[in-house]
N, C-alpha and C positions, 0 to 999 in steps of 0.2 A: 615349873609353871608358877605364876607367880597369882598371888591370891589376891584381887579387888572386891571390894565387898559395894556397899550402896555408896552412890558419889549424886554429886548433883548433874544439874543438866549442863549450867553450866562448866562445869569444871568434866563433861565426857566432851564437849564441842572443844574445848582446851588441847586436851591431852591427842584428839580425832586430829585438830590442826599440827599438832606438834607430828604427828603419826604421818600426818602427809608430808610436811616439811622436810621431816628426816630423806623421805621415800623418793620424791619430788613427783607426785602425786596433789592433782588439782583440789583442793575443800573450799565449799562454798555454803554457806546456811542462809535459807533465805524462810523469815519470817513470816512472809505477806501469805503466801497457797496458807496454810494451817487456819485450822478452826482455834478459836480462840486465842488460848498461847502457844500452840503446837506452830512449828516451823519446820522446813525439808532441809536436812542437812544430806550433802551431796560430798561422796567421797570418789573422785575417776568418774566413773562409768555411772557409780554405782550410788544408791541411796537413802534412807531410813527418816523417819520421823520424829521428832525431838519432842515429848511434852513440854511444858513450863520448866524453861533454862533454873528458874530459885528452886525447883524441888527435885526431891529426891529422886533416882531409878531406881527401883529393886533389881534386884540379880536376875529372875526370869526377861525381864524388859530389856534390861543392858545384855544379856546375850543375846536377844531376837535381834537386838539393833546390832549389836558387832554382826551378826549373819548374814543381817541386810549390805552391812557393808563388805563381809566378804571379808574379815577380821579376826582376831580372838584376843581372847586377855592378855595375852603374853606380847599381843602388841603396842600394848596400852603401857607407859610406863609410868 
């Protein structure tokens, strides 16, 4: 299992597109739905909500959001 600790927002929407790319699995983030800086990032099917791309996730937030996509660490490289 591989250890990821806090990453930014940008750099989970990075590695989420790489994840799809590998997979060939649709990803789409779209800005405009979120309140303020939050944006829906859309992985298949499936999809989670992104705070502010410059800050940080903590470790509880970035596993709810891999959950939402139906994910885990190990797929994140």
């Amino acid at each position: 299992m591989s250890y990821i600790s806090v990453m930014k927002g940008n750099e989970f929407l990075k590695k989420i597109r790489q994840c799809g790319k590998d997979r060939g699995v649709a990803v789409r983030y779209d800005g405009k739905p979120g309140k303020g800086s939050h944006g829906r990032l859309f992985y298949g099917a499936s999809f989670t909500t992104i705070k502010d791309l410059k800050k940080e996730i903590g470790t509880g937030l970035l596993n709810k959001m891999l959950k939402d996509l139906n994910l885990s660490k190990d797929d994140l490289k």
